[in-house]
Structures are given as structure tokens and as C-alpha cells.
DOBA-778062 format. One record per residue (C-alpha): x, y, z; residue in three letters. Coordinates in steps of 0.1 Angstrom, whole numbers, padded with zeros to 4 digits, always signed. Layout:
! residues N
XYZala ...
END
This chain:
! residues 428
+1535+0985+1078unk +1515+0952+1091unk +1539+0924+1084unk +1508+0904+1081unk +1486+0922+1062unk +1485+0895+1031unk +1500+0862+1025unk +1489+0842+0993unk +1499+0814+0979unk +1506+0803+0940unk +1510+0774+0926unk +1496+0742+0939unk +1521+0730+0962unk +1557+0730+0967unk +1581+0701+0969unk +1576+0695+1010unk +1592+0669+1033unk +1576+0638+1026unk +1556+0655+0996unk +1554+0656+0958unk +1565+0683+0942unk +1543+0705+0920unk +1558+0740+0925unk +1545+0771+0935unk +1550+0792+0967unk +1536+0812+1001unk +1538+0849+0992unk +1537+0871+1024unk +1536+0908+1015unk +1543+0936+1037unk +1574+0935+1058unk +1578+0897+1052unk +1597+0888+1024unk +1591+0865+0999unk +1594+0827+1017unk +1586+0792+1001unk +1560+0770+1019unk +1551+0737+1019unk +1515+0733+1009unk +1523+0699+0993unk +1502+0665+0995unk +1525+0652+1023unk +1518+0683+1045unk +1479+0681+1044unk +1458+0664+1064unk +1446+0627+1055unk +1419+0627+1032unk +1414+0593+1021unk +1390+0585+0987unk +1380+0547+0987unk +1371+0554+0949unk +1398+0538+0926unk +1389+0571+0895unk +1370+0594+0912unk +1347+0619+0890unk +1353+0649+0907unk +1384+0666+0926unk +1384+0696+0945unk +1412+0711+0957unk +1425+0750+0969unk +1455+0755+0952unk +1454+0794+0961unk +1449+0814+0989unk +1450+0848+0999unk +1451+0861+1033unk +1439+0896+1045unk +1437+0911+1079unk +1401+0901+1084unk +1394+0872+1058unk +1412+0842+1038unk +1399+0844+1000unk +1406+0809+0993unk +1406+0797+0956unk +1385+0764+0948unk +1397+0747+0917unk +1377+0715+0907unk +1381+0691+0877unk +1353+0670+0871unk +1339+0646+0843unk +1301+0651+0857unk +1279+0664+0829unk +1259+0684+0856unk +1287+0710+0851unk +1290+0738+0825unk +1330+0729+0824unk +1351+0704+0832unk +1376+0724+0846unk +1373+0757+0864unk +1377+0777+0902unk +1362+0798+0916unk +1368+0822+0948unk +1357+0815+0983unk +1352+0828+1020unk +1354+0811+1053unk +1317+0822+1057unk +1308+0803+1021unk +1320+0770+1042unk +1301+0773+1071unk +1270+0782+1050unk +1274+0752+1028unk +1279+0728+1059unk +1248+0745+1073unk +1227+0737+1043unk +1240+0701+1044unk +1232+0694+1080unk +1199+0712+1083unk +1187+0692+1049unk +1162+0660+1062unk +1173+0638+1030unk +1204+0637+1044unk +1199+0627+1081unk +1214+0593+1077unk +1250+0611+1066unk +1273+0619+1088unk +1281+0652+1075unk +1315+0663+1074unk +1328+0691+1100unk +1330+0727+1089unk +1362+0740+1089unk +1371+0762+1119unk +1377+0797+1114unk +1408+0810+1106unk +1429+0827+1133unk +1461+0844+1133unk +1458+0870+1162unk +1484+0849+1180unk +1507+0854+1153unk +1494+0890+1146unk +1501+0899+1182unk +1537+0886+1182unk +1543+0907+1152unk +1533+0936+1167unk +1551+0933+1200unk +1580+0924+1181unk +1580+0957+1160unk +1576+0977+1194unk +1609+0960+1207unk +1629+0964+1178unk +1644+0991+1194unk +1657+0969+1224unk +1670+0940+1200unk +1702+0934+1180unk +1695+0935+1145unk +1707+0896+1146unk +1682+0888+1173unk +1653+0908+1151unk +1653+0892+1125unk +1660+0859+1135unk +1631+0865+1157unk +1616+0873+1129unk +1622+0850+1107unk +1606+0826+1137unk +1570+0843+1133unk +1569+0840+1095unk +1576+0807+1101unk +1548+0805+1124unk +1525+0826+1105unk +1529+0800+1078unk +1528+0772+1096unk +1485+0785+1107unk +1481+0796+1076unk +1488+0759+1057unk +1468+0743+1084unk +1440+0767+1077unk +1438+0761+1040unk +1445+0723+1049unk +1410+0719+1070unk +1393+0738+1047unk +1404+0717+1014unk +1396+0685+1033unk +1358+0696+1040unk +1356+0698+1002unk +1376+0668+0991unk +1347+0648+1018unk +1319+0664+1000unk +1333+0655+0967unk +1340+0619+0972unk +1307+0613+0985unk +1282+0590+0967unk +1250+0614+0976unk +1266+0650+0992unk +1288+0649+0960unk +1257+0656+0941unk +1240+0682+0962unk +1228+0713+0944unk +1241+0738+0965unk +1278+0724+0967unk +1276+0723+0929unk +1262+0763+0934unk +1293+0771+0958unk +1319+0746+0931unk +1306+0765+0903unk +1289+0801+0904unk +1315+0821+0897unk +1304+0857+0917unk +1304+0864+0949unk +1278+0840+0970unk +1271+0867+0992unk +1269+0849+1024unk +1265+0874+1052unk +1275+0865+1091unk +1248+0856+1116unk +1235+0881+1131unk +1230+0879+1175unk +1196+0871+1174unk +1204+0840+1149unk +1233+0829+1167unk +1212+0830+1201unk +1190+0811+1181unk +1216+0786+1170unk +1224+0788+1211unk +1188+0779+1222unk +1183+0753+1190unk +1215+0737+1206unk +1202+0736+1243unk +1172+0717+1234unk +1189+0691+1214unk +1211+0684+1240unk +1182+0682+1265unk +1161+0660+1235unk +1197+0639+1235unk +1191+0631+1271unk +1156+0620+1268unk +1163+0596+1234unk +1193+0580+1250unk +1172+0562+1271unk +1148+0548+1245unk +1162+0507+1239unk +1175+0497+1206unk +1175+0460+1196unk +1202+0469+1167unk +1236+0453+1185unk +1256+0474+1153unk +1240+0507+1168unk +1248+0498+1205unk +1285+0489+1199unk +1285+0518+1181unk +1271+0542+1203unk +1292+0525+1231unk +1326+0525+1209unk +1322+0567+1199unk +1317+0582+1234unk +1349+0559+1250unk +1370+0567+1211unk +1361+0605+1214unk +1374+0609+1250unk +1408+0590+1242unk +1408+0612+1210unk +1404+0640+1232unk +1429+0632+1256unk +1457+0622+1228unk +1446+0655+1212unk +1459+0674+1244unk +1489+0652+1250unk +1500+0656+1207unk +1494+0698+1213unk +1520+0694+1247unk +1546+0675+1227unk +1545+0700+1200unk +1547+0730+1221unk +1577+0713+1236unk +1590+0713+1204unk +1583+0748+1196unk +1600+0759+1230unk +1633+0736+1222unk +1634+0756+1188unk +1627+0794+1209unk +1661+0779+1230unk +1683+0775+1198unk +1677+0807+1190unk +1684+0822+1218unk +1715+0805+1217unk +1727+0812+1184unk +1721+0846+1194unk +1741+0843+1228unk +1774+0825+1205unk +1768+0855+1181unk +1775+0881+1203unk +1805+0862+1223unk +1815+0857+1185unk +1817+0901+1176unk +1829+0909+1214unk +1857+0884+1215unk +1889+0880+1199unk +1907+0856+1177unk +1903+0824+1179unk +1883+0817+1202unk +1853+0845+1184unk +1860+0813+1148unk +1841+0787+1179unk +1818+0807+1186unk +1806+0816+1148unk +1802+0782+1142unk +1784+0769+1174unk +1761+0804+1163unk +1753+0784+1130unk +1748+0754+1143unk +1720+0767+1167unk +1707+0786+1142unk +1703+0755+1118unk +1694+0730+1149unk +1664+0762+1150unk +1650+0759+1122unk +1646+0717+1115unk +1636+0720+1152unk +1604+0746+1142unk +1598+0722+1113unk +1595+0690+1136unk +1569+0715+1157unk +1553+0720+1126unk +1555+0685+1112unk +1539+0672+1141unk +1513+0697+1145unk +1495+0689+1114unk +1502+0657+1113unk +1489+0643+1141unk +1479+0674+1166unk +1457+0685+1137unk +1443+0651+1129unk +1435+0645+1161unk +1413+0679+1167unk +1397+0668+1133unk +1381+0636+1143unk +1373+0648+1177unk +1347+0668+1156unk +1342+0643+1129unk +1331+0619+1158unk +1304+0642+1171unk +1293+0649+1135unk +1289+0605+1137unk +1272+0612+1171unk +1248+0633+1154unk +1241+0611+1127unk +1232+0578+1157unk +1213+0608+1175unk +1193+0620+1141unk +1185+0578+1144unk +1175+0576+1179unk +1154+0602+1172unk +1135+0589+1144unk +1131+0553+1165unk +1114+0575+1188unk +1093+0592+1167unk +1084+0557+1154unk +1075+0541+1186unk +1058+0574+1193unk +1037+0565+1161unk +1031+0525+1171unk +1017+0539+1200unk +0996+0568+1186unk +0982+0537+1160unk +0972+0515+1193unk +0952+0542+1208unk +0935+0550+1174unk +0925+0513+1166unk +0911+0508+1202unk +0890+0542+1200unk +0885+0537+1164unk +0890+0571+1151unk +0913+0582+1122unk +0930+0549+1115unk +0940+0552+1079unk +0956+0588+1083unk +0972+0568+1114unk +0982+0541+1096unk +0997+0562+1070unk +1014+0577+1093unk +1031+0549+1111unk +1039+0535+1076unk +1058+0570+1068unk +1075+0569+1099unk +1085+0530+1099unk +1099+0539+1062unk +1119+0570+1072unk +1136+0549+1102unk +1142+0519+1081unk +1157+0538+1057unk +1178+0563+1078unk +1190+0534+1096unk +1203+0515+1062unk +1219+0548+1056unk +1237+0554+1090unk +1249+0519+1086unk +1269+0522+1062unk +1282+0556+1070unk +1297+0542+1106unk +1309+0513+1084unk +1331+0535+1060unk +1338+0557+1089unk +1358+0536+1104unk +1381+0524+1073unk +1385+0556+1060unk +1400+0568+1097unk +1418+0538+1101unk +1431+0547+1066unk +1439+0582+1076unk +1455+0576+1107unk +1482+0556+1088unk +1487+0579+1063unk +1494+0604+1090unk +1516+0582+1110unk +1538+0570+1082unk +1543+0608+1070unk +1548+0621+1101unk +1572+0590+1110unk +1592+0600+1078unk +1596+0632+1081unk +1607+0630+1118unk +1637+0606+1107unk +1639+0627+1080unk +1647+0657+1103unk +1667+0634+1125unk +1693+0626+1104unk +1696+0663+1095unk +1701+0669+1130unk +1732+0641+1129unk +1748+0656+1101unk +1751+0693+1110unk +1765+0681+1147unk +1794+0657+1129unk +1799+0686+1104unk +1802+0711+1132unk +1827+0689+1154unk +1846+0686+1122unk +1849+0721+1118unk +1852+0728+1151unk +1885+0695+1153unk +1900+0714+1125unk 
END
């Protein structure tokens, strides 16, 4: 049996540390049995609407998880009259993201958007791998330690598969709040056709196209940096991005080291509980009555441990990796700028040269006009989007921080009461 072959979830959420609850539950299929996860508001990731009523909301309050592929389902409720309902869902792939983020980012109307990051892929080979190595040492294990091992990599397993759902509901919720992507046609198509949308993998000579197309942005990059802007606002913020994005970075990696220490304090408990276990069966009376409850206390120590790992990891591990990528979607939008001030130069130039010749200076002077237009205009655009950037991280970031903050004294105190209950015990 594969242990992982399905998980899905039902319901919207379920009451979570820090969270509202709305009920509903994590259903792993299989080996696993039935466990209850936390999918609630307070165990996303921030996603932070400036609009007081907003007209649209998107969220996944099902998902089902296969060996090669999350089915994830996208319910929205909308008072739009561009939509048949006002209520509905419909089912969705990983690769129906990526397409719709694609369409987004390669449409020209919206160069002056930052557009939000696509969701990464889901992966739970980590946690596939563990399963399977555990199932070929079962044989070497106390039934204690297997399934309290056990237990550990469900745990786990959840843990990546909330996350994955998580980033993936965020991407929508960004589209949906948004005063022009809100209203594309195609996220409408992927909110609202109800079949399959069919969206096949790139094949290798489209991704090395994709590879290439990358390469010679980068190298274009290197040429427009160099091209002088007079905006101060575009400066600063061109300045401000590349020195946030390598402190984000570097917090990223220093948030993913604290967690892991986390997760290996909780891996210690249980090899502990399982150490006072078997002193427990192998000793005698009273001294085996100790060892039971130093064995539970471990055990329970475990498990609020792996939920401060958990806790943490979304919170702010998580959020971290997601605006390391949301800042080079905002470094695409000030390249996509530089780019068209370029092209507009380019055209002042081209106009010059065509007056002093003169030859072709109307379709010239159109030309310049178009391109003055489009740079005027993209840079309105990508002025407000760096504007609302930064309140609506700001605003994450203190969502994040206050959950997480909560949730951590939260687990604290747990941790104080089960030591004074064991001592008590343990006294009488």
C-alpha cells in the first residue's frame, strides 16, 4: 500500500492555532489514517486585501492529492455580472496555475503590473521517501517506535501539503483583489469553465526556449541598467529591491535553519519517549510507573515541538521564500520600464536623424508619440504598483508576525503545563 497515495481535504478549514474555525478535515487514505489538519485562516500565508467589500473571493477549500498531481478545488463567490453564477468551483491542476501566470506575464497591457508569482510545484518526494524507508524498516522497529515514527511523517506530509495549497490559494486571492488582473478574461476562463482546461506540460524544446528567452533578458537587463533615469521614485526603488531581496534572502535561510532545529528537537523527543518506553516494559515496579510518565511527557513535548516547526515554517520561512519571488516579479515590472525608456530614447533618437535627413517624419513622429505614450503610461502604472507593494508587505509581514508570535506562546505555555503536570505526578 503507498501511505501517500491520496490525501484530500474537506471542509474549508479546521479550528487551527491562532485560527477561526470553520470545520472540515485532511483525509489521508492508504495506510494513514484519518487525521485533522489545520487549513484555517491563521495557518495560511498573509494575503492582505486593501478593499474594505471586495467583489470577488477566491478560495481552495478542497484538495486532493495523488501520487503525481494535487487536484485542487477553486471555489469563488462573486457579485461581478461578468459571471454566469454568483457562486460556484471548479477543479484545478498545478499546471492550470502556471499557464494562467504565463498568460498574465506574457500579456503587453499589463507590463506596468507586477504580476503575482506562480505557485511552486508541489513536492512531496521528501516525505514519499521517508515513507518508504520506513515501511522497509518496520521489521527492525518496535511497534511503539513505528508508529510513533509514523505518526511523525503524516505529520510532515501534512504539514507540505497545507503549505502547498496555501501558495497556491494566495496566487488567486492576488489576482482577485486586483483592480485590472481581477478582470482578465482568461482568469475568469480558469475561475469559471467548468471542464478540464487541458493544459498540457512544456515540452524540451519549449522549456529550452523558455531557457534561451531567459538568457537574453538577463543579458538585455545588463544593457538597460545602464540607461539614466531622472525619476528619483524609480531610483530609490530600484536601489531599495536589490539590497531588500538579498536581506530577504538571507533571513529566508536563517528562518529555514531555525525551523529545522525545531524539527530535529522534536525527532529527539521521540527518540526519547521511545528510550523511557522500553526502560518502562523491561523494568520492574516502581521504578517502570517513572518511566511511563517521563515516556508521555516526551511524547507530548514531540508533538507541540513538530507544531512550533510547522508554525514557524509557514509563517515566516514560507513568507519569506514568497517575497523573495514576489520581489523579482517587482524587478521585472522596473525592468519592463527601463526597457520601454529605452525604446523611447531609442525613438527620440530615430526622430533626430529623420528630421535632419528629412525622410519619413510623420510615420517617425507617430512613432515617437506611441512610444512616449506607452512609457508615460507604464510608468503611471508601475508607480502605483511599487506604492501598494510596499503596504500590502508591510501589512503581511505583521499579520505573519503577530500569528506566529501567538501561536509560539501559545505552544509555550503548553510546554509549561505538561512539565508541572508531570513533576506532580511524578511528586506523588
Amino acid at each position: 500500500a503507498e501511505p501517500w497515495r491520496s490525501a484530500e481535504v474537506t471542509g474549508s478549514t479546521v479550528a487551527g492555532d491562532g485560527g477561526r474555525a470553520v470545520g472540515g478535515r485532511l483525509k489521508l487514505e492508504g495506510e494513514m489514517s484519518d487525521t485533522a489538519a489545520d487549513l484555517s485562516e491563521g495557518n495560511k500565508l498573509a494575503s492582505v486585501s486593501m478593499e474594505a467589500e471586495p467583489s470577488m473571493l477566491v478560495d481552495i477549500p478542497d484538495a486532493l492529492s495523488e501520487r503525481e498531481k494535487v487536484k485542487f478545488t477553486v471555489h469563488t463567490k462573486t457579485t461581478l455580472p461578468s459571471f454566469k453564477k454568483s457562486d460556484f468551483s471548479v477543479i484545478r491542476q498545478h499546471e492550470d496555475f502556471v499557464w494562467l501566470h504565463d498568460a498574465l506575464v506574457e500579456n503587453e497591457d499589463y507590463a506596468g503590473i507586477i504580476i503575482p508569482p506562480a505557485p511552486a510545484k508541489p513536492d512531496f518526494d521528501v516525505a514519499r521517501e521517508k515513507m518508504q524507508k520506513l515501511g522497509e524498516g518496520e521489521g527492525s522497529m518496535t511497534k511503539e517506535e513505528f508508529n510513533k515514527m509514523k505518526q511523525e511523517l503524516e505529520a510532515e506530509y501534512l504539514a507540505v501539503f497545507k503549505k502547498t495549497v496555501s501558495i497556491h490559494e494566495v496566487f488567486l486571492q492576488r489576482l482577485a483583489v486586483h483592480t485590472v488582473l481581477g478582470k482578465d478574461h482568461n482568469f475568469h476562463v480558469f475561475l469559471e469553465y467548468d471542464q478540464d482546461l487541458s493544459v498540457r506540460r512544456k515540452n524540451t524544446k519549449e522549456m529550452f526556449g523558455g531557457f534561451l528567452k531567459s538568457v537574453m533578458k538577463t543579458a538585455d537587463e545588463v544593457l538597460v541598467s545602464g540607461a539614466k533615469d531622472g525619476d528619483e521614485f524609480f531610483e530609490h526603488e530600484k536601489t531599495f529591491l536589490v539590497e531588500y531581496g538579498i536581506k530577504i534572502k538571507d533571513s529566508a535561510t536563517k528562518a529555514e535553519k531555525m525551523t529545522r532545529s525545531h524539527k530535529n528537537v522534536s525527532d529527539d523527543y521521540l527518540h526519547l519517549s521511545s528510550s523511557c518506553y522500553e526502560l518502562a516494559i523491561d523494568n520492574k515496579a516502581p521504578l517502570n510507573n517513572y518511566y511511563m510518565k517521563l515516556c508521555e511527557l516526551f511524547e507530548k513535548l514531540r508533538k507541540v515541538e513538530g507544531r512550533v516547526s510547522s508554525d514557524e515554517d509557514l509563517k515566516l520561512t514560507e513568507l519569506l521564500k514568497y517575497y523573495m519571488r514576489d520581489i523579482q516579479a517587482a524587478k521585472d515590472l522596473l525592468y519592463r520600464r527601463a526597457r520601454t525608456l529605452v525604446d523611447y530614447e531609442n525613438a527620440n533618437k530615430a526622430l533626430d536623424k529623420a528630421r535632419m535627413k528629412g525622410k519619413d517624419v510623420k510615420q517617425v513622429e507617430l512613432q515617437h508619440q506611441l512610444s512616449g505614450q506607452k512609457f508615460e503610461k507604464l510608468s503611471d502604472s508601475a508607480r502605483q504598483e511599487l506604492t501598494a507593494f510596499r503596504g500590502r508587505r508591510v501589512e503581511a509581514f505583521r499579520k505573519n508576525l503577530i500569528e506566529m508570535t501567538e501561536l509560539e506562546l501559545k505552544h509555550a505555555r503548553n510546554n509549561v503545563q505538561m512539565l508541572q503536570n508531570c513533576l506532580a505526578a511524578l511528586s506523588n
